[in-house]
PDB file of the backbone (N, CA, C, O) and the ligand in Angstrom, with CONECT records:
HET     ZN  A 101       1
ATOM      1  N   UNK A   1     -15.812  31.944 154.791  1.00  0.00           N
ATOM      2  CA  UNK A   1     -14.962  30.767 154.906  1.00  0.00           C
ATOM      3  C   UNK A   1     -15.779  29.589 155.438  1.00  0.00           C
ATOM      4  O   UNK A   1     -16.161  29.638 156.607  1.00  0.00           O
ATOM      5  N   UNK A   2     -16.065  28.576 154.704  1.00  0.00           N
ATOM      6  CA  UNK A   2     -17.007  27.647 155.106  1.00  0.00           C
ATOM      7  C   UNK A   2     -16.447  26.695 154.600  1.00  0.00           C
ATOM      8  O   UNK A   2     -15.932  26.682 153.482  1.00  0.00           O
ATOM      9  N   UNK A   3     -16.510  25.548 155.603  1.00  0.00           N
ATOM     10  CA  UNK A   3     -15.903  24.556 155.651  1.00  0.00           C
ATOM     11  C   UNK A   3     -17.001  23.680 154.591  1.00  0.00           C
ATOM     12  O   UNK A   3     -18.201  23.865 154.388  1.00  0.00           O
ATOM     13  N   UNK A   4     -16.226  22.848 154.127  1.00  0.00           N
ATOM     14  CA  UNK A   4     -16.968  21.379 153.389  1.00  0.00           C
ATOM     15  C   UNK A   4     -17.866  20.558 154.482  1.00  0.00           C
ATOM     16  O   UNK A   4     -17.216  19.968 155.345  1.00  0.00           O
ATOM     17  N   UNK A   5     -19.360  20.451 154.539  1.00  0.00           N
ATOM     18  CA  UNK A   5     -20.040  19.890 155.513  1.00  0.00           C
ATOM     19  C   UNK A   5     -20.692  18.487 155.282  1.00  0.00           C
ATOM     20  O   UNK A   5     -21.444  17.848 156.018  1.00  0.00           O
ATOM     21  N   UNK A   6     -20.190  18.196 154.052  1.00  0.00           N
ATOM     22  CA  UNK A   6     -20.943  17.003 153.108  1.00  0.00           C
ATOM     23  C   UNK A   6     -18.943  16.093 153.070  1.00  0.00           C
ATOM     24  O   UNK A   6     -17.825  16.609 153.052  1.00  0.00           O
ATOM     25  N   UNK A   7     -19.460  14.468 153.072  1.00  0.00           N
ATOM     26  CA  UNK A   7     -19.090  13.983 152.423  1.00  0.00           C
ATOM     27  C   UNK A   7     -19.218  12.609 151.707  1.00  0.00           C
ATOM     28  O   UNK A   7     -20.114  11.831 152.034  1.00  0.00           O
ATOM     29  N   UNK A   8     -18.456  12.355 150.875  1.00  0.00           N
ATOM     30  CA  UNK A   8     -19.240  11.034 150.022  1.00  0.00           C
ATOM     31  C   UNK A   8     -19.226   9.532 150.310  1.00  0.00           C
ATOM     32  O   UNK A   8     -18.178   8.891 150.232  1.00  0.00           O
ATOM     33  N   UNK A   9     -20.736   8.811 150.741  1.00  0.00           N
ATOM     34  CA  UNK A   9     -20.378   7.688 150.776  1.00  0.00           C
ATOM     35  C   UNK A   9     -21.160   6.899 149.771  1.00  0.00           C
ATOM     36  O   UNK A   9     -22.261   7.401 149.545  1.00  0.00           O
ATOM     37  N   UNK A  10     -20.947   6.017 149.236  1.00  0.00           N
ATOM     38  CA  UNK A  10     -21.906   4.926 148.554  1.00  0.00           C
ATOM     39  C   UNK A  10     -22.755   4.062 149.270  1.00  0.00           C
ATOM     40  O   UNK A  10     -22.357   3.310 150.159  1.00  0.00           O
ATOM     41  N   UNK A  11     -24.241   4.189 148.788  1.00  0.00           N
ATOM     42  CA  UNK A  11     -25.287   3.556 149.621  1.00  0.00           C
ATOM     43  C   UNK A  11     -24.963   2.530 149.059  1.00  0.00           C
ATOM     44  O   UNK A  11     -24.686   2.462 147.861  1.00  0.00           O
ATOM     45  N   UNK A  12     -24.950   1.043 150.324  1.00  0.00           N
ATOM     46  CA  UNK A  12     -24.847   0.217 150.241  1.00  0.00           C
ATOM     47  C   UNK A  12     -25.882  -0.883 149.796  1.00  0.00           C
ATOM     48  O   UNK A  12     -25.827  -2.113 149.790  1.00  0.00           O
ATOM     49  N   UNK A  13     -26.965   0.140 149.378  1.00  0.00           N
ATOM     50  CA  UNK A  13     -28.457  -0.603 149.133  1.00  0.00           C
ATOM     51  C   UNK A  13     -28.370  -0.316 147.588  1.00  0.00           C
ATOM     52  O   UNK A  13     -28.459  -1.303 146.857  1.00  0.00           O
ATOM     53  N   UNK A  14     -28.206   0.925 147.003  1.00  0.00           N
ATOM     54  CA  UNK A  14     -28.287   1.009 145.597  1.00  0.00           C
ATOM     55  C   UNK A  14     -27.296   1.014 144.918  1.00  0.00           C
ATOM     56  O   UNK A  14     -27.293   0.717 143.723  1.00  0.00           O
ATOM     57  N   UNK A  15     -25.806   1.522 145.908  1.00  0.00           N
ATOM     58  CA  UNK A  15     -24.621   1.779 145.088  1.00  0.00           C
ATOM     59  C   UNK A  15     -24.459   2.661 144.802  1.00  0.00           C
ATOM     60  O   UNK A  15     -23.372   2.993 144.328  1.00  0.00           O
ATOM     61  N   UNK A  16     -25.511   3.519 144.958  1.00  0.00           N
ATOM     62  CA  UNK A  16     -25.264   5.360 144.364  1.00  0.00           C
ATOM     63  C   UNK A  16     -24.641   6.398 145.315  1.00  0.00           C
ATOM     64  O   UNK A  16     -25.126   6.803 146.372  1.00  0.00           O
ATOM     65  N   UNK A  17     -23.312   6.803 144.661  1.00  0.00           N
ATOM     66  CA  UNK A  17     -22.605   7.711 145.411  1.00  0.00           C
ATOM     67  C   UNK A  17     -23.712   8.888 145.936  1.00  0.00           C
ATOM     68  O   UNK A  17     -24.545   9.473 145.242  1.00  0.00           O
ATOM     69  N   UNK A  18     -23.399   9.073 147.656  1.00  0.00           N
ATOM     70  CA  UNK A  18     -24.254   9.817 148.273  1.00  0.00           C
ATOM     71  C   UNK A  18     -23.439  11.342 149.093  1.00  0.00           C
ATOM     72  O   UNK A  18     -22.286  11.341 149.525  1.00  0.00           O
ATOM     73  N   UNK A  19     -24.139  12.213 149.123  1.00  0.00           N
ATOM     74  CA  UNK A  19     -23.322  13.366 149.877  1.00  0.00           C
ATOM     75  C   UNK A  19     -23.729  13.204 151.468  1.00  0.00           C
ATOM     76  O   UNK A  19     -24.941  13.342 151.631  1.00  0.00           O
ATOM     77  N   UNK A  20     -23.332  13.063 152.116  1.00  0.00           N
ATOM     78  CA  UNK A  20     -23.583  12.642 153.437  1.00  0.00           C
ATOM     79  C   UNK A  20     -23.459  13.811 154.285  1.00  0.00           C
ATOM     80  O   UNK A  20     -22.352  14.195 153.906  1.00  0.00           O
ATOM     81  N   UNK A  21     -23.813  14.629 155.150  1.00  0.00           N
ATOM     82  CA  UNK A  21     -23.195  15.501 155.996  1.00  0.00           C
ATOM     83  C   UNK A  21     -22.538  14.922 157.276  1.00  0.00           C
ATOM     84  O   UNK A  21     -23.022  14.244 158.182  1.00  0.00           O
ATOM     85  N   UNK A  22     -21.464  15.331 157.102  1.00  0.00           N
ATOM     86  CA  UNK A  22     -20.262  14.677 158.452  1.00  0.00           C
ATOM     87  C   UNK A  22     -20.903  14.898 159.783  1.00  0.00           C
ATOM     88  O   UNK A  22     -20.529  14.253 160.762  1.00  0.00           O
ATOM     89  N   UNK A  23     -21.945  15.873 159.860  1.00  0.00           N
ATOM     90  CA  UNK A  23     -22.252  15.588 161.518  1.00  0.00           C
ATOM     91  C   UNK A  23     -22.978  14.612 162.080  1.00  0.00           C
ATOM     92  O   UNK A  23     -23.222  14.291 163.242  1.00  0.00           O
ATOM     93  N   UNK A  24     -23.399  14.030 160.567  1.00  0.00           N
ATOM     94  CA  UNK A  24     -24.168  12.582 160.882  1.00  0.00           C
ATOM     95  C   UNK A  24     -23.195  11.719 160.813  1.00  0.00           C
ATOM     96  O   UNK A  24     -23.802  10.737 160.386  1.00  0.00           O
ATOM     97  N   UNK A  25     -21.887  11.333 160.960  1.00  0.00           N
ATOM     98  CA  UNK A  25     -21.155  10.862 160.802  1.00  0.00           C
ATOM     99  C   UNK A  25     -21.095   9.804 162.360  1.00  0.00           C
ATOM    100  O   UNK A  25     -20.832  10.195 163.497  1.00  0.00           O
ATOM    101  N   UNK A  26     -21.412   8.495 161.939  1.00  0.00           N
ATOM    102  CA  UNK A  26     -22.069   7.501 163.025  1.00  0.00           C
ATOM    103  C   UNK A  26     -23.156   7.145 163.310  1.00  0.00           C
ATOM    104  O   UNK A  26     -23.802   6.261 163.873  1.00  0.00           O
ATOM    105  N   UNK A  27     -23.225   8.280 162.649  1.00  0.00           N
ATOM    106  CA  UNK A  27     -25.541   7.960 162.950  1.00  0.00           C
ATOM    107  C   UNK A  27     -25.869   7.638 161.434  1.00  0.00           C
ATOM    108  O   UNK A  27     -25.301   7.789 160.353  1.00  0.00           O
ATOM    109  N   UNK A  28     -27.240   7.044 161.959  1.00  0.00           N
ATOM    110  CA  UNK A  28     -27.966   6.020 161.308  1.00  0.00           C
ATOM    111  C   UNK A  28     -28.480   6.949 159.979  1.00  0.00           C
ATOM    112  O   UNK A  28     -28.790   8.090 160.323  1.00  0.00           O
ATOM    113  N   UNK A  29     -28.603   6.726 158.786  1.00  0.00           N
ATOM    114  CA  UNK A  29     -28.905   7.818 157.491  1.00  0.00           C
ATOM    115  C   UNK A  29     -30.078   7.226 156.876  1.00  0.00           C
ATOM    116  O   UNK A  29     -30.671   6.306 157.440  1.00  0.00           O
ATOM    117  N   UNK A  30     -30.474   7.716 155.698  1.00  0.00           N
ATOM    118  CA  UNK A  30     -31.432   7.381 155.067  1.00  0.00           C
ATOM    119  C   UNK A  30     -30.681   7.486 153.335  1.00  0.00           C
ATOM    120  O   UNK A  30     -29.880   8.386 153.083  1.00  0.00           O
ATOM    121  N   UNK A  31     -30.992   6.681 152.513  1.00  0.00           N
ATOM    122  CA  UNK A  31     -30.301   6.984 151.125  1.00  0.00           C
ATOM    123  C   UNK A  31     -31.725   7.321 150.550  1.00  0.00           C
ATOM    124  O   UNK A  31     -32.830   6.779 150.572  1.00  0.00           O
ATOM    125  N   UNK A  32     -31.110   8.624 149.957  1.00  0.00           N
ATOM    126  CA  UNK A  32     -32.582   9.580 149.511  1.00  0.00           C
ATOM    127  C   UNK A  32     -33.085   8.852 147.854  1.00  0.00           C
ATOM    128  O   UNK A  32     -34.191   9.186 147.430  1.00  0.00           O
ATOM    129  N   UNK A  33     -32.399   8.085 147.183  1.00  0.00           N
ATOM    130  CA  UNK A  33     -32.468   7.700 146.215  1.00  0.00           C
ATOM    131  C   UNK A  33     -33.454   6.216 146.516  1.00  0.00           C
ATOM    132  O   UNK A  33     -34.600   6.069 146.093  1.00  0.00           O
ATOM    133  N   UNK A  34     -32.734   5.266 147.291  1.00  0.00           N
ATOM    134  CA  UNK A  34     -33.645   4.241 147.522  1.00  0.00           C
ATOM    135  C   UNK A  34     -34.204   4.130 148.617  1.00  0.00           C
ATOM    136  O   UNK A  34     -35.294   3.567 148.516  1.00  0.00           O
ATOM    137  N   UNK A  35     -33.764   4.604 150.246  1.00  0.00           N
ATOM    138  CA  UNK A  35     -34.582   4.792 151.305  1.00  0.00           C
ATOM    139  C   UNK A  35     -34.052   3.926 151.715  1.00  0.00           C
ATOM    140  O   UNK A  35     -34.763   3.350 152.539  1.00  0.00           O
ATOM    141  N   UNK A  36     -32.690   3.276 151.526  1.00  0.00           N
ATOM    142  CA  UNK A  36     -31.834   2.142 152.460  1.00  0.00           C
ATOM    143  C   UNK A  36     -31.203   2.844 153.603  1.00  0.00           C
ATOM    144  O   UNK A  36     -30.641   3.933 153.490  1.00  0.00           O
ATOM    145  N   UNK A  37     -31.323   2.144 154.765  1.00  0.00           N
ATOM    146  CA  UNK A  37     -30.756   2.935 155.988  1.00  0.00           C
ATOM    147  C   UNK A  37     -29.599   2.206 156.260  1.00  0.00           C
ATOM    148  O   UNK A  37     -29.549   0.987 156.100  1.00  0.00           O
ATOM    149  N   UNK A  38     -28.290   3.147 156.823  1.00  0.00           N
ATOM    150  CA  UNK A  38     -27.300   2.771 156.724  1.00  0.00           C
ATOM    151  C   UNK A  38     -26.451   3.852 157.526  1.00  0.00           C
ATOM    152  O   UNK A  38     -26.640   5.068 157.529  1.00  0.00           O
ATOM    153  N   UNK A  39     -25.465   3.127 158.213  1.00  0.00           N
ATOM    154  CA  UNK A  39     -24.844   4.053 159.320  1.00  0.00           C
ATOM    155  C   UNK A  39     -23.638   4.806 158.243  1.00  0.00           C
ATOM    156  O   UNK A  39     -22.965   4.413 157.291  1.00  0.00           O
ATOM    157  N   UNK A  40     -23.800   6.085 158.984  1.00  0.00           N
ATOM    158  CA  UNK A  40     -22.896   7.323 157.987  1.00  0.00           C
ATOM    159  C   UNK A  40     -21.247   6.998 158.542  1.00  0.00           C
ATOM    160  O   UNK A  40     -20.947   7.206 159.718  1.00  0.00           O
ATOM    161  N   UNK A  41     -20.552   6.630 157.845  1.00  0.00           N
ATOM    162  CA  UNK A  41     -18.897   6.059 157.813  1.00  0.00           C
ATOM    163  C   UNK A  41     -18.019   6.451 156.850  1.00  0.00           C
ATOM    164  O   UNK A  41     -18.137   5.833 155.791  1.00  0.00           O
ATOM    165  N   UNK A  42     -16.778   7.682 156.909  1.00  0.00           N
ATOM    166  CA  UNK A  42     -16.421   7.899 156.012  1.00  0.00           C
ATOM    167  C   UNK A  42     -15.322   6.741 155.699  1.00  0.00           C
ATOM    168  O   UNK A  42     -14.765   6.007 156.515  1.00  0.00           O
ATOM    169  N   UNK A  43     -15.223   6.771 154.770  1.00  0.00           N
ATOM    170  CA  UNK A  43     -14.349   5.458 154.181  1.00  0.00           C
ATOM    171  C   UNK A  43     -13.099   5.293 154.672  1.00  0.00           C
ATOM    172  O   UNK A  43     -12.575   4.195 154.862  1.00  0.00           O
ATOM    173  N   UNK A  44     -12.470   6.623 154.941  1.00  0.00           N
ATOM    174  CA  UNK A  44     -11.128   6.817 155.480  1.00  0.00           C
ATOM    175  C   UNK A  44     -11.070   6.667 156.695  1.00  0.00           C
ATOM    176  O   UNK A  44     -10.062   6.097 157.114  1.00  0.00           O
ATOM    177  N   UNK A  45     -12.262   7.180 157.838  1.00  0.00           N
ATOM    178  CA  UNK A  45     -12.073   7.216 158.619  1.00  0.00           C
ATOM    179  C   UNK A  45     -12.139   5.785 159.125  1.00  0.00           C
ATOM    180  O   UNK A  45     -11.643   5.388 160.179  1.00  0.00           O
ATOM    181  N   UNK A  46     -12.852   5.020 158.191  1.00  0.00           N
ATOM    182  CA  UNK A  46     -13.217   3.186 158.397  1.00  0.00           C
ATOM    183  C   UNK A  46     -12.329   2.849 158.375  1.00  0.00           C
ATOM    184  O   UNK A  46     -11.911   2.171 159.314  1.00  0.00           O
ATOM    185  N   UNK A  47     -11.629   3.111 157.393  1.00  0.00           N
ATOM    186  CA  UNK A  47      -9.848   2.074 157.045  1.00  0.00           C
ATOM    187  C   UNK A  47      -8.960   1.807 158.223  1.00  0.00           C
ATOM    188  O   UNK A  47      -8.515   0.827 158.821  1.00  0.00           O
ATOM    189  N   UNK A  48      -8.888   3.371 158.303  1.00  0.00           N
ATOM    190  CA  UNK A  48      -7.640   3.894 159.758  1.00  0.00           C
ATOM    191  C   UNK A  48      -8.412   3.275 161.068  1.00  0.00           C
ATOM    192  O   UNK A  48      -7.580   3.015 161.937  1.00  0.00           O
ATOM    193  N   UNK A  49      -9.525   3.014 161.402  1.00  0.00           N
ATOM    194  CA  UNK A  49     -10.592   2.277 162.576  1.00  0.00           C
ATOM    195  C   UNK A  49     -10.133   0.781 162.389  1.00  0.00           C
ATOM    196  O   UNK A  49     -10.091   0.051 163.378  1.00  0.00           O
ATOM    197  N   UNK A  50      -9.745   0.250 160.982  1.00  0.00           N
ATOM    198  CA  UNK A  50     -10.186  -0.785 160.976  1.00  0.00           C
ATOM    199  C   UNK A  50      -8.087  -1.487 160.854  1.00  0.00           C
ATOM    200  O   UNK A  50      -7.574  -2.579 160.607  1.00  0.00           O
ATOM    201  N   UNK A  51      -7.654  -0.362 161.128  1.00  0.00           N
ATOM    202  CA  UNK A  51      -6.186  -0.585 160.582  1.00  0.00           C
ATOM    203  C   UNK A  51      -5.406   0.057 161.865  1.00  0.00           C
ATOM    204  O   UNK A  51      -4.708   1.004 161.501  1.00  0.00           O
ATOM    205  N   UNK A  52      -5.352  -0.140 162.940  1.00  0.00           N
ATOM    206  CA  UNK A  52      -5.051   1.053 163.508  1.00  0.00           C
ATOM    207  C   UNK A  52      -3.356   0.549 164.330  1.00  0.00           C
ATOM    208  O   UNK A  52      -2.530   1.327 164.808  1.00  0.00           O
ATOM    209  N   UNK A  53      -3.277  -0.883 164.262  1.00  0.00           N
ATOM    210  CA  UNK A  53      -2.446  -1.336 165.049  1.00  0.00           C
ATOM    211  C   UNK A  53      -1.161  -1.429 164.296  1.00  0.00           C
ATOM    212  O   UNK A  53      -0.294  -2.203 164.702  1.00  0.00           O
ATOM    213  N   UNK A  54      -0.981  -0.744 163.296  1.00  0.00           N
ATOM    214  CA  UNK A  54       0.238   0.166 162.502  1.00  0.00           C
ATOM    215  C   UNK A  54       0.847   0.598 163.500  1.00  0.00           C
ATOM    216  O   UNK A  54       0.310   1.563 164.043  1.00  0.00           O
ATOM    217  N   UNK A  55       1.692   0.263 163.896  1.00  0.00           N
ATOM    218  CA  UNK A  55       2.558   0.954 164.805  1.00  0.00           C
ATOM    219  C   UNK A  55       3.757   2.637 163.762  1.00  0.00           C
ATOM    220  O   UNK A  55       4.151   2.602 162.596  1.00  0.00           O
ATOM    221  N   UNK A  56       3.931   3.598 164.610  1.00  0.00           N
ATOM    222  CA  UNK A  56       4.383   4.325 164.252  1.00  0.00           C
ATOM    223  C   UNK A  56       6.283   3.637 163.739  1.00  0.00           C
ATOM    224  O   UNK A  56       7.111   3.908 162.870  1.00  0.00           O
ATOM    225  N   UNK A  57       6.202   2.920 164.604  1.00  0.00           N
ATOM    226  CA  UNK A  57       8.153   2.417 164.075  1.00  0.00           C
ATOM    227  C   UNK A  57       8.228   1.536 162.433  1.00  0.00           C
ATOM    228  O   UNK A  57       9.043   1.590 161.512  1.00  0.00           O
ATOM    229  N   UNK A  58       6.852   0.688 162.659  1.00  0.00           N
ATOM    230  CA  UNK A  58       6.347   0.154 161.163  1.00  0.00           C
ATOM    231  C   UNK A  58       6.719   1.206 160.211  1.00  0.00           C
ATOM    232  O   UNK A  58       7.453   1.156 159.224  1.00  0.00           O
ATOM    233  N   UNK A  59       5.891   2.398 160.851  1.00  0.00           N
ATOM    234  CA  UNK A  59       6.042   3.644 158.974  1.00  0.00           C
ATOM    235  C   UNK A  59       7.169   4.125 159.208  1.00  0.00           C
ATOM    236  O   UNK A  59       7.415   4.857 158.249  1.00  0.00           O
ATOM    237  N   UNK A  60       8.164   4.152 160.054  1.00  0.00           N
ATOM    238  CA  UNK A  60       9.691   4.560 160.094  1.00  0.00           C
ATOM    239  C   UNK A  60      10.419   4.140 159.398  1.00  0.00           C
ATOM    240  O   UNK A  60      11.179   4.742 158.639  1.00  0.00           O
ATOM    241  N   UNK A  61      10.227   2.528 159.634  1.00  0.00           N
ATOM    242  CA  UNK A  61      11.085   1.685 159.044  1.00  0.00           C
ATOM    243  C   UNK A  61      10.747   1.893 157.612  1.00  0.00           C
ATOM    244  O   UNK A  61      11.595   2.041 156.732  1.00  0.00           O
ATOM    245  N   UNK A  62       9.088   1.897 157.370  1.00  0.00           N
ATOM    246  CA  UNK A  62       9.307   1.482 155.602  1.00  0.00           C
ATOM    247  C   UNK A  62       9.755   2.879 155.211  1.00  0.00           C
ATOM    248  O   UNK A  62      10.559   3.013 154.289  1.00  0.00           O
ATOM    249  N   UNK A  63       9.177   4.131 155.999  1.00  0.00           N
ATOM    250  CA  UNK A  63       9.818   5.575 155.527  1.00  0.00           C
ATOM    251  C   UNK A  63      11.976   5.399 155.138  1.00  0.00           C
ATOM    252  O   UNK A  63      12.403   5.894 154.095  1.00  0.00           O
ATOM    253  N   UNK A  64      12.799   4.800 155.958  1.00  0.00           N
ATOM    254  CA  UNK A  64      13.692   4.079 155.750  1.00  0.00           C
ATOM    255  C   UNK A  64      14.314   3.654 154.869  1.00  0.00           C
ATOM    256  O   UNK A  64      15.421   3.933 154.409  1.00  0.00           O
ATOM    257  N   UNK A  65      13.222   2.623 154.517  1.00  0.00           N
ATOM    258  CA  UNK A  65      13.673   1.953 153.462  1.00  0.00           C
ATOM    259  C   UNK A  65      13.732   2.244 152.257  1.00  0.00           C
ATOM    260  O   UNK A  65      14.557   1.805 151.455  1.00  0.00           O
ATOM    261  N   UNK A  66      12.528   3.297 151.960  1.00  0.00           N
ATOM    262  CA  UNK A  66      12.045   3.895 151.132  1.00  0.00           C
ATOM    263  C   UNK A  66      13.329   5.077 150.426  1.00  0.00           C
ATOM    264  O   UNK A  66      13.667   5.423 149.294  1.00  0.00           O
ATOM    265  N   UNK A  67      13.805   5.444 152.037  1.00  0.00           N
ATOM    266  CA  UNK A  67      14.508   6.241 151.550  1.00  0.00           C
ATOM    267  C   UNK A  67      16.175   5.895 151.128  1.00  0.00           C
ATOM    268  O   UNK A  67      17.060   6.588 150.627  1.00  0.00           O
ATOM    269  N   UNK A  68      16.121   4.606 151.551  1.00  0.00           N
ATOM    270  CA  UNK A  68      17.741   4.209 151.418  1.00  0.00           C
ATOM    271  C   UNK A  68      17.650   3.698 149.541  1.00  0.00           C
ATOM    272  O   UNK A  68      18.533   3.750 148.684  1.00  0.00           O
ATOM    273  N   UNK A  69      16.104   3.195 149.438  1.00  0.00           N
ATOM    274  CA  UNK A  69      16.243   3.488 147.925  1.00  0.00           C
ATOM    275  C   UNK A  69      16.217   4.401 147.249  1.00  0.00           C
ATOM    276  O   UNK A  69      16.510   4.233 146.065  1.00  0.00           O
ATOM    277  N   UNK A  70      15.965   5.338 147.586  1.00  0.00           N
ATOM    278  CA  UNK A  70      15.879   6.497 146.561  1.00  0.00           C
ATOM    279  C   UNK A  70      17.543   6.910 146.837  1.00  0.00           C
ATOM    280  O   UNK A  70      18.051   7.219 145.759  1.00  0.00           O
ATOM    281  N   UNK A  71      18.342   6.982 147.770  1.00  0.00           N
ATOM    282  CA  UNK A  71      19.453   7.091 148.037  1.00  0.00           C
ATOM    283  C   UNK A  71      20.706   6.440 147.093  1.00  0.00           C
ATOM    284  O   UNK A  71      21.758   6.841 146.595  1.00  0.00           O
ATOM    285  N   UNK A  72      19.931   5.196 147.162  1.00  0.00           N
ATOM    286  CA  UNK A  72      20.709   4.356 146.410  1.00  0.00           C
ATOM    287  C   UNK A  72      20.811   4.652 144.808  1.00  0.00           C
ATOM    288  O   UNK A  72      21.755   4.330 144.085  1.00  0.00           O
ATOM    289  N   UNK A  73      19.658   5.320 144.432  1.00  0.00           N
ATOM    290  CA  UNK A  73      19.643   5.896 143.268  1.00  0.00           C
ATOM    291  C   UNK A  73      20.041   6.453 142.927  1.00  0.00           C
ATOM    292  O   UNK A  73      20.396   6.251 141.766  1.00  0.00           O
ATOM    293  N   UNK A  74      20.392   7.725 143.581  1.00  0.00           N
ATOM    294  CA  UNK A  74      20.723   8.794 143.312  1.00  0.00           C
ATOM    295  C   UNK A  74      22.639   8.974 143.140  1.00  0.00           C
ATOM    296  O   UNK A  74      23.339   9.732 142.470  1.00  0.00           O
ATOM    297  N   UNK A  75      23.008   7.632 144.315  1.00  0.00           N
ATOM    298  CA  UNK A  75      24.144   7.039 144.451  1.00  0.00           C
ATOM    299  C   UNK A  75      24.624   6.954 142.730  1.00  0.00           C
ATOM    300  O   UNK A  75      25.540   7.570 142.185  1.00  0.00           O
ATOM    301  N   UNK A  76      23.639   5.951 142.115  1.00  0.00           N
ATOM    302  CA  UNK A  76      23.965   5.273 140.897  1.00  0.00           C
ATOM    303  C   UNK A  76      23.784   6.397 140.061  1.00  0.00           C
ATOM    304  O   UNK A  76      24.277   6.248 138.943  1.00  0.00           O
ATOM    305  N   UNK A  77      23.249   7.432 140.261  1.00  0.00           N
ATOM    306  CA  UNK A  77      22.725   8.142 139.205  1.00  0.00           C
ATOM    307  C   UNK A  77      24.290   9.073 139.002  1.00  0.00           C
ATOM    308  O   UNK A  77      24.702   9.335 137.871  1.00  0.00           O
ATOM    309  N   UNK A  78      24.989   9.470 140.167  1.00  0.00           N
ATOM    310  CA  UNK A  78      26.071  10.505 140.355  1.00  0.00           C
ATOM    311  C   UNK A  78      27.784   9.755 139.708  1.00  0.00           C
ATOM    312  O   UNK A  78      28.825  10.367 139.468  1.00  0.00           O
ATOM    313  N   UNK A  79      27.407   7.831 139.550  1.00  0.00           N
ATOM    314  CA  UNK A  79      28.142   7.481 139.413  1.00  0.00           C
ATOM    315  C   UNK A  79      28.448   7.307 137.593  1.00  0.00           C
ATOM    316  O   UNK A  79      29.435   7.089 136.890  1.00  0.00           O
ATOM    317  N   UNK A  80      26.861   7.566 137.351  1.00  0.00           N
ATOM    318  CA  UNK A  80      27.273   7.758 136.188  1.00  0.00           C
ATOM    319  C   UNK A  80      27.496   8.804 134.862  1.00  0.00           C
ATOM    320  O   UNK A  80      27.392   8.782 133.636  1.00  0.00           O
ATOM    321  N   UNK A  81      27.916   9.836 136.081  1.00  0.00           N
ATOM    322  CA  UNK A  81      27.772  11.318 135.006  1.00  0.00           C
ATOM    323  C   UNK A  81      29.348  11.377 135.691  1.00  0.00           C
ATOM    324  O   UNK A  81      30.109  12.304 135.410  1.00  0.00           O
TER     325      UNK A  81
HETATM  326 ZN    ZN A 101     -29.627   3.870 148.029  1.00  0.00          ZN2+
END
């Protein structure tokens, strides 16, 4: 049972999708293709770093809303059978 130890970022020097190993994940890398150095950042984990002040009542509400439409659908859907 072995976990996935690689994951993918694009060197920002050549553009070429790279396998990165996550324990370098923050530390400084090397892109084996062109030799551009570049700090290891998974993309997701960048977003959510870079997004973080989402408050949990924010995704309630749109969870909510989300669901009073599908509700509403289903409303219309029962009204017409
Ligand atoms: Zn490169």
């Amino acid at each position: 049972m072995s976990q996935p130890v690689y994951y993918h970022q694009q060197c920002p020097v050549c553009g070429r999708m790279l396998q990165v190993r996550v324990n370098l994940l923050g530390q400084r890398v090397y892109c084996q293709h062109c030799g551009g150095g570049f700090v290891a950042l998974d993309e997701q984990m960048a977003a959510e770093a870079r997004a973080p002040q989402r408050s949990a009542a924010d995704r309630a509400e749109e969870l909510l809303e989300r669901a009073a439409m599908v509700l509403g659908q289903a409303d219309s859907d029962n009204a017409t059978t």
